[in-house]
C-alpha positions, 0 to 999 in steps of 0.5 A: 596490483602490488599496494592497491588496496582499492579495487581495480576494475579490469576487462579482458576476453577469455576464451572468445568471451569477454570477462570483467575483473575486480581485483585488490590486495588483502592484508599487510605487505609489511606484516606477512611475507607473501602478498595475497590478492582477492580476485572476482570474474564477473560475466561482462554480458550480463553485469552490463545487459541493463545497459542495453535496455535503457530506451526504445530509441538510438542511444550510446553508453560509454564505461572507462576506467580510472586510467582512461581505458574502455570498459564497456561501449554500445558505440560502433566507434573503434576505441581509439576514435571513441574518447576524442569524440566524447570529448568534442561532442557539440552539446546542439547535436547531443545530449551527453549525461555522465556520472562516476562511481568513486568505488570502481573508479568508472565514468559512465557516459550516457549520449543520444542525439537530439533528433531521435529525443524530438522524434519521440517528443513529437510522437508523444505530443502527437498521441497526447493531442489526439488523446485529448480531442477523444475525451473532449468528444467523449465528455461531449456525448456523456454530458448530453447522455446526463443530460438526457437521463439525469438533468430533466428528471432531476429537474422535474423533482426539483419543481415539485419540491419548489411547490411544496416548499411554497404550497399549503403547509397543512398538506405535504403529501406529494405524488411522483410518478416514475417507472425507473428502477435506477437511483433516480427512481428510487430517489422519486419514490424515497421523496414521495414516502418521505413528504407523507411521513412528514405529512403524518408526523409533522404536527406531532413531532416536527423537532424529532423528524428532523433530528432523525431526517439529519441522522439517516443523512450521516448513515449515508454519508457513512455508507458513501465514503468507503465505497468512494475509497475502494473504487478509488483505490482499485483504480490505482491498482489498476493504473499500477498494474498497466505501469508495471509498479508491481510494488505499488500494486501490491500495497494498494491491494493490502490497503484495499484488504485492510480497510475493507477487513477493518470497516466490516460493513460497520458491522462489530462481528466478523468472521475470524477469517476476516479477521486474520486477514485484516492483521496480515495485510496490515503487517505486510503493508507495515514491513514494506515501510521497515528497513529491518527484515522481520520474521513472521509465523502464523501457526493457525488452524485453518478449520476456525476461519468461519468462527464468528469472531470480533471486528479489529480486535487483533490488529492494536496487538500487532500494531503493539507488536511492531510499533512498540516492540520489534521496531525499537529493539536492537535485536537482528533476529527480529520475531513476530508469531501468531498462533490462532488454535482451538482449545478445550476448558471446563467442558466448553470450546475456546478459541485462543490467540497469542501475539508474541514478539521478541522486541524490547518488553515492558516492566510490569509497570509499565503493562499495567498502564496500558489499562489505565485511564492515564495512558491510550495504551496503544488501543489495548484498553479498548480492545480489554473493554470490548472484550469484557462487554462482549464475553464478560469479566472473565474473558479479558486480554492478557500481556505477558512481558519481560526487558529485553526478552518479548511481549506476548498477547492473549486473549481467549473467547469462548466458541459460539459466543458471538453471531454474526 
């Protein structure tokens, strides 16, 4: 080992257990009188255990040193036949993967035979052509279920809607009959009122009836949209979880809590439950995105979750936070608090909330651009705004913030202020 200042990797048995050493020189041997060594032992079993669970099917792995020694092997080759073999390997009957590591100086060899990847090709194959032909047969029955259930009724309302569209324009009533009690049901008994609203309004309003036909049409689309985004996204989780990408998994849920928090059922009041779980899955689903660990505290009294509170009011303050206080600072001990707690003022119950970071901070100027006309303000000229429709001039939101040392949010509302 003597002027080795690179690590040197060695193997050894001790005890009857086998041992992985990683040993160098620290410090100077021109300087100090004494040479020191720095010396790790590693258990060889579990530092290679990853090796041995690569593939379901017959497979090898070879690790030499810099010098040519055997490291590790999963092959039952004696060493000495080990290197001319790997050497020789005919690229027709193997499949030979290899790879260095400059730090240790390792060759790692990776090899398995054609034979067991065709096997495996081919059962896969197999599975898959199987696979289809279930689909096609299930996509059969189903298309004749549609068929069945909902072509012909569809049809059936699409002729009477060709007879009204080419009868007597004086009368537009319509009369279906239909006991169903699903969507096409409903959609028989919705056209039928429909025609006799028409009918009744028609020659008093026809450019209004339309413009309102037009905008219940959006409503649904509105209403659509969401559902299609949550069916699909627990789909993904689902395929997810059955991969086993727990990482995965996990982001689709918060975005599923997040999105799901944020829309409200388009309604503007939630509770404050709700709402501090919108902004936790959103910080959840922003550090998985951050290289940086971000320390988050929420100090909340739990005994306010069903206070009526405002939909997506906190998260452009912790959007702010994250974006624009914590993520360009250069600090190590990176900070993200949110107290959540009840407080008493002028004989009247307040909830009060302050989002503190302790990232780059503002100059006063540059807070009070946040409510001007001139700026977006990252969303706290919105969330000023609703505040003050809502509650009134006297309750608008707060920022506090110095260079270098924090930005703080607050906002307060009065208890009872709002219904659900």
């Amino acid at each position: 080992m003597h002027n080795q200042y690179i690590p040197t990797w060695v193997s050894a048995v001790e005890d009857g257990k086998p041992y992985l050493y990683s040993t160098r020189l620290i410090g100077d041997i021109r300087q100090y009188k004494s040479s020191n060594y720095l010396s790790f032992r590693i258990n060889y079993d579990l530092f290679f255990e990853p090796f041995l669970s690569l593939s379901e099917d017959k497979y090898d792995v070879v690790v030499t040193a810099r010098d040519g020694g055997l490291i590790f092997s999963t092959s039952d080759l004696p060493e000495e036949e080990l290197t001319p073999f790997l050497a020789n390997m005919s690229d027709t009957q193997y499949l030979k993967l290899t790879s260095s590591i400059p730090e240790t100086g390792w060759n790692i060899c990776y090899y398995k035979t054609y034979t067991s990847i065709h096997s495996a090709v081919n059962a896969i194959t197999r599975g898959t052509y199987a696979f289809g032909w279930i689909i096609l047969l299930f996509l059969g029955v189903m298309v004749l279920i549609i068929s069945v259930s909902i072509v012909t009724p569809i049809e059936n309302l699409t002729e009477k809607i060709d007879e009204v569209r080419s009868g007597d324009m004086n009368d537009l009533s319509v009369s279906l009959v239909s006991e169903r009690h699903d969507e096409i049901g409903t959609l028989f008994h919705t056209f039928s009122r429909m025609m006799g609203e028409i009918n009744h309004y028609i020659m008093v309003n026809l450019k209004h009836e339309l413009e309102k036909k037009n905008y219940q049409q959006k409503i649904l689309y509105a209403q659509i949209n969401p559902h299609f985004l949550y069916n699909s996204l627990s789909l993904i989780n689902s395929r997810a979880i059955l991969s086993g990408q727990n990482d995965i998994s996990e982001m689709v849920i918060l975005l599923s809590t997040f999105y799901r928090t944020a829309l409200n059922k388009g309604k503007d009041i939630t509770t404050l439950g709700n709402e501090l779980m919108n902004i936790q899955a959103y910080v959840k689903i922003q550090l998985f995105s951050y290289s940086e660990s971000i320390d988050v505290v929420y100090n909340i009294e739990t005994s306010l979750s069903s206070t009526p509170f405002p939909n997506f009011i906190l998260q452009p303050l912790v959007e702010n936070a994250l974006d624009h206080g914590l993520k360009n600072s250069l600090k190590k001990d990176k900070k993200l608090t949110v107290t959540v707690k009840k407080e008493e003022y002028m004989t009247m119950d307040f909830i009060s909330i302050w989002i503190e970071d302790n990232g780059c901070g503002m100059e006063k100027d540059a807070v009070d651009q946040l409510f001007s006309m001139q700026t977006s303000g990252y969303g706290m000229k919105n969330v000023n705004d609703r505040l003050r429709l809502l509650y009134g001039d006297n309750y608008m939101l707060t920022i506090d913030s110095e260079p270098d040392r924090g930005t703080t949010a607050f906002v307060r509302i009065p208890v009872g202020g709002c219904e659900l």
